[in-house]
TORPA-4810 file (N, C-alpha, C, O; in nm, 3 decimals):
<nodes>
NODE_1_-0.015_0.771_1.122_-0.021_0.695_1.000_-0.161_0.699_0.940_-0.172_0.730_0.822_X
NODE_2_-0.284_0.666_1.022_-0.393_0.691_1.011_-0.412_0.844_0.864_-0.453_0.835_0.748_X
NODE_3_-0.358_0.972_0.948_-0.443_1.069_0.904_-0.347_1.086_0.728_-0.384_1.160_0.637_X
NODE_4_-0.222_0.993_0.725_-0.145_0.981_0.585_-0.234_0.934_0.520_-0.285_0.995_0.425_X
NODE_5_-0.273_0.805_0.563_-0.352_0.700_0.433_-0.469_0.780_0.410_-0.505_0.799_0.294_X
NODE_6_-0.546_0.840_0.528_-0.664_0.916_0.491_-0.645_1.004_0.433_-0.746_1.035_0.371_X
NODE_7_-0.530_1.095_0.410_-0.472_1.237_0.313_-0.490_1.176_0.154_-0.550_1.219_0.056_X
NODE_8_-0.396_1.037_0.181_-0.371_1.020_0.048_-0.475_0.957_0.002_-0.483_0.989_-0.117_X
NODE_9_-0.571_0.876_0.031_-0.709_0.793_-0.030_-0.766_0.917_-0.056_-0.800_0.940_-0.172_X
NODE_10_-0.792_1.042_0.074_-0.880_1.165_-0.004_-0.807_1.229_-0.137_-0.884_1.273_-0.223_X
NODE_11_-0.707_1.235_-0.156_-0.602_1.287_-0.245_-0.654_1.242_-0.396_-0.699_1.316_-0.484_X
NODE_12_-0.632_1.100_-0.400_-0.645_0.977_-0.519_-0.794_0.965_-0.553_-0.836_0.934_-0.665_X
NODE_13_-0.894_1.001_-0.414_-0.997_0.992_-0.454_-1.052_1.123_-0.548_-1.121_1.128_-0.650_X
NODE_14_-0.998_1.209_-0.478_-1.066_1.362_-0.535_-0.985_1.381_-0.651_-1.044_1.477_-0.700_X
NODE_15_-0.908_1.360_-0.715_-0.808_1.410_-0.834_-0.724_1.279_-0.918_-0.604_1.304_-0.906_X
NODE_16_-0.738_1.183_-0.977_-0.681_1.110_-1.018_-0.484_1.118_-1.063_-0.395_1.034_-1.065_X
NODE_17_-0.490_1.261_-1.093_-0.351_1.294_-1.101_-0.245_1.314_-0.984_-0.123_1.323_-1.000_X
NODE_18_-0.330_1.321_-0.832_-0.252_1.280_-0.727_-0.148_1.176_-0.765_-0.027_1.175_-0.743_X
NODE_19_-0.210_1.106_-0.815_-0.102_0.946_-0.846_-0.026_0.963_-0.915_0.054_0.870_-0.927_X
NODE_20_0.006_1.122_-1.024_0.052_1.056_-1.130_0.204_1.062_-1.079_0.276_0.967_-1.111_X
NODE_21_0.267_1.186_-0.988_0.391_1.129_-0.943_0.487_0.966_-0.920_0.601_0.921_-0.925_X
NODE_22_0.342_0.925_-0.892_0.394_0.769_-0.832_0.421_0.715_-0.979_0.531_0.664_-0.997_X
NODE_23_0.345_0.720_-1.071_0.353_0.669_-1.245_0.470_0.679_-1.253_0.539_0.581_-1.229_X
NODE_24_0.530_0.803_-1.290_0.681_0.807_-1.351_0.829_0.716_-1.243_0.942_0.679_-1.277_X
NODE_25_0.786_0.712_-1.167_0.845_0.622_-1.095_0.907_0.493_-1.192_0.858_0.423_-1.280_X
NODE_26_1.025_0.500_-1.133_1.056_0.315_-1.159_0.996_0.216_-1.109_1.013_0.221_-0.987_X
NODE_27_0.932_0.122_-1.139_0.884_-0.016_-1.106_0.950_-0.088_-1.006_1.068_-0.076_-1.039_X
NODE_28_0.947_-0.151_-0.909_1.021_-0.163_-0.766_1.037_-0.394_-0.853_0.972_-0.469_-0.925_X
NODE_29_1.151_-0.395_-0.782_1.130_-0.536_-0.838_1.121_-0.600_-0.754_1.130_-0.563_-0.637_X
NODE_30_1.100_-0.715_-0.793_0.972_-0.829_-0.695_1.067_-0.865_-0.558_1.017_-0.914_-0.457_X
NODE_31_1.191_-0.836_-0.568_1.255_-0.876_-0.450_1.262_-0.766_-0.339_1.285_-0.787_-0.220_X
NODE_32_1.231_-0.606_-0.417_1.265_-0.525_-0.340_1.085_-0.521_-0.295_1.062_-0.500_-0.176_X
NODE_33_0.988_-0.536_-0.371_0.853_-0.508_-0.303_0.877_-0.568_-0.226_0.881_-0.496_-0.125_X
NODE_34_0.910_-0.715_-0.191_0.909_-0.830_-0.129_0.953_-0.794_0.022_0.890_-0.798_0.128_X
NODE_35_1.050_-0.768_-0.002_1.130_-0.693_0.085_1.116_-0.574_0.205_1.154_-0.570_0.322_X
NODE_36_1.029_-0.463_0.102_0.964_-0.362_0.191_0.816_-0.388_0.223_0.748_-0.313_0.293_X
NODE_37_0.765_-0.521_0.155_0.657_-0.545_0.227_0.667_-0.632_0.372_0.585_-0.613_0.462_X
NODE_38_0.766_-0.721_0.383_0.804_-0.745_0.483_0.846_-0.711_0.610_0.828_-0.770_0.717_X
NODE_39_0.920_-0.579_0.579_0.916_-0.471_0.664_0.816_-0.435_0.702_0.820_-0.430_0.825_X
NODE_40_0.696_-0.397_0.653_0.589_-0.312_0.673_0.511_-0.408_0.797_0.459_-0.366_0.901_X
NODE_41_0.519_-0.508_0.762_0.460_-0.601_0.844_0.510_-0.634_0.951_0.434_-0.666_1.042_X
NODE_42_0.656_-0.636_0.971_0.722_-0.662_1.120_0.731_-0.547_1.154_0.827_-0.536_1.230_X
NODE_43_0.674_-0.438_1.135_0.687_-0.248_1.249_0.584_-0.241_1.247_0.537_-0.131_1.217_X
NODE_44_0.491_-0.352_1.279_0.366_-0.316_1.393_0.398_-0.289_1.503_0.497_-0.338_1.556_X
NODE_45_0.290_-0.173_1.578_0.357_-0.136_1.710_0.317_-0.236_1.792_0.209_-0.288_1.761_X
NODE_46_0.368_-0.273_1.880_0.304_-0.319_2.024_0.205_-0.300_2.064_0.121_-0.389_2.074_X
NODE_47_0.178_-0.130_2.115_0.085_-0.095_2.133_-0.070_-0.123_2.046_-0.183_-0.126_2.095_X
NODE_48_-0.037_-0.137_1.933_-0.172_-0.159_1.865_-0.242_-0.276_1.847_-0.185_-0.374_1.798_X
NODE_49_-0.385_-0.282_1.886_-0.429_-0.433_1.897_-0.498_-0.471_1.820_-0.552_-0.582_1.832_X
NODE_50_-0.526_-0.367_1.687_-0.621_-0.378_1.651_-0.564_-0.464_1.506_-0.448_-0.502_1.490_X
NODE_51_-0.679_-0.485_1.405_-0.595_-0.588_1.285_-0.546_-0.509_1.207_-0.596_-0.405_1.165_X
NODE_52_-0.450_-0.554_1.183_-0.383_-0.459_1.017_-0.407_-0.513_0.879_-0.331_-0.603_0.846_X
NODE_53_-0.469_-0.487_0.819_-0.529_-0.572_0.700_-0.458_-0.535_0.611_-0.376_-0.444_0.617_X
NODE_54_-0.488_-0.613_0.503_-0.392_-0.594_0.372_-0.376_-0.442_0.280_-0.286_-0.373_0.232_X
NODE_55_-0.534_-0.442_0.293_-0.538_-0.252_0.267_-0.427_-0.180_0.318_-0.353_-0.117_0.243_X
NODE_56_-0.413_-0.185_0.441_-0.326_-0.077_0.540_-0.160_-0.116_0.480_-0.069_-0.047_0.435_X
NODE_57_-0.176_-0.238_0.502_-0.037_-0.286_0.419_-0.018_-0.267_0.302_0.098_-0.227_0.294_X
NODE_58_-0.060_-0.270_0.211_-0.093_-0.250_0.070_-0.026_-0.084_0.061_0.078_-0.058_0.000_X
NODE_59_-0.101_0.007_0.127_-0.052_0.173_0.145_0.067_0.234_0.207_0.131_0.339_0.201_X
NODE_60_0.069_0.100_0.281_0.236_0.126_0.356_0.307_0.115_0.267_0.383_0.208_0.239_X
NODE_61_0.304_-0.001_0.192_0.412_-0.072_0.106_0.415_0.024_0.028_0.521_0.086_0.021_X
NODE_62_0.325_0.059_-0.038_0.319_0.172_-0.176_0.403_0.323_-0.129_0.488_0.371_-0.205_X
NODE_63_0.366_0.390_0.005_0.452_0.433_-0.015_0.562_0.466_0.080_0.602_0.580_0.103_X
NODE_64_0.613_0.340_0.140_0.761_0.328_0.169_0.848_0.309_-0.002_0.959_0.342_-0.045_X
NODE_65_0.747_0.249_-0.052_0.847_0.213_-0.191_0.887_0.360_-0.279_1.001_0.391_-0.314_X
NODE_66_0.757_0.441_-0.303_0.805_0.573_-0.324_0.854_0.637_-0.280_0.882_0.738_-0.344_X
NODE_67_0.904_0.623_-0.121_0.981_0.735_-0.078_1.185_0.640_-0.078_1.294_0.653_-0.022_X
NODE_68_1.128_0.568_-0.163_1.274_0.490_-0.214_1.300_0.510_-0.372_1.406_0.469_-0.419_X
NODE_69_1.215_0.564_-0.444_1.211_0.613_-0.571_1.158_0.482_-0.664_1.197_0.481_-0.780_X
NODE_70_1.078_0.379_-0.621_1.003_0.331_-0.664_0.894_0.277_-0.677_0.873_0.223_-0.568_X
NODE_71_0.785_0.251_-0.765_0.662_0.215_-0.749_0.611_0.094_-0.787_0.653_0.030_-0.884_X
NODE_72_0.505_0.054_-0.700_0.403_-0.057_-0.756_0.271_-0.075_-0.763_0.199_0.013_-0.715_X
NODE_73_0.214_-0.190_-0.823_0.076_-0.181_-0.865_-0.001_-0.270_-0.776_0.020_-0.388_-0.745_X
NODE_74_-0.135_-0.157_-0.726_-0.209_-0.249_-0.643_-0.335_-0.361_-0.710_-0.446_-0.351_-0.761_X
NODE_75_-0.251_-0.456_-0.679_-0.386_-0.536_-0.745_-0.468_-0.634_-0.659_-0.428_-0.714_-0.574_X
NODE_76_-0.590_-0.608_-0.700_-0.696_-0.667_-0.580_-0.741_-0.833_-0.661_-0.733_-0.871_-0.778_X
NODE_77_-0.782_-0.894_-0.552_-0.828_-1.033_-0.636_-0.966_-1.024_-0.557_-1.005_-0.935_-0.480_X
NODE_78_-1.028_-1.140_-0.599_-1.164_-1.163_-0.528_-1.216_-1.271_-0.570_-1.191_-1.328_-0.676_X
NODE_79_-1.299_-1.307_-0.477_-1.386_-1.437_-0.564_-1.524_-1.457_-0.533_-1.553_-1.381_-0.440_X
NODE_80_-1.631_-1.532_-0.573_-1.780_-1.482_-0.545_-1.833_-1.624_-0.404_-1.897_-1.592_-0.303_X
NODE_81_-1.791_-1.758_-0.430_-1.817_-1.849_-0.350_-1.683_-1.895_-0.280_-1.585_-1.943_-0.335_X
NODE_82_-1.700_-1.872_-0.156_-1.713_-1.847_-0.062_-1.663_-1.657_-0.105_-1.563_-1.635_-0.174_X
NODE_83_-1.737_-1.562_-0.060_-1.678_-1.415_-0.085_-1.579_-1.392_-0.027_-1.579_-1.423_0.092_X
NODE_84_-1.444_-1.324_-0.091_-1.328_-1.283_0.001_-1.287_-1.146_-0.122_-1.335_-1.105_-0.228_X
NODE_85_-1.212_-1.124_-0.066_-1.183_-0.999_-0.120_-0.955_-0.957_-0.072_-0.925_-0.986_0.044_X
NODE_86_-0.881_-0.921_-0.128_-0.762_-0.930_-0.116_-0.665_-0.879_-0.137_-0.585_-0.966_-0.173_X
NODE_87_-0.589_-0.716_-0.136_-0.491_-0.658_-0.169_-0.420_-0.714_-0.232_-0.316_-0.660_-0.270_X
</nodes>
């Protein structure tokens, strides 16, 4: 899974039109993101101990949803006091 997200961040990073497949996509609706984000989150392995952060989730979700023929938008929040940062 590792060397996917790293394919595709190098992908999106180096060429902006990597993404554009995901564009024409249909828009996934809030029950079905909901849905396959939930998934994404209960098929952590066992084996792994390490944290899964929202990033990692965020890329799962995006594209389990495209390989269902639909897409969504990552949007980040943040705030300055106390700093956090948030898929």
């Amino acid at each position: 899974m590792r060397w996917l997200a790293r394919t595709w961040l190098a992908l999106s990073d180096a060429d902006d039109r990597a993404l554009a497949p995901l564009r024409v996509l249909p828009a996934a609706s809030p029950a079905l993101a909901g849905a396959v984000s939930a998934a994404v989150l209960q098929i952590r392995p066992a084996w792994y101990r390490g944290r899964i952060a929202c990033m990692e989730i965020w890329l799962a979700t995006v594209l389990a949803l495209a390989l269902c023929g639909r897409r969504a938008h990552w949007v980040l929040g943040a705030r300055q006091l106390p700093t956090k940062a948030h898929a």
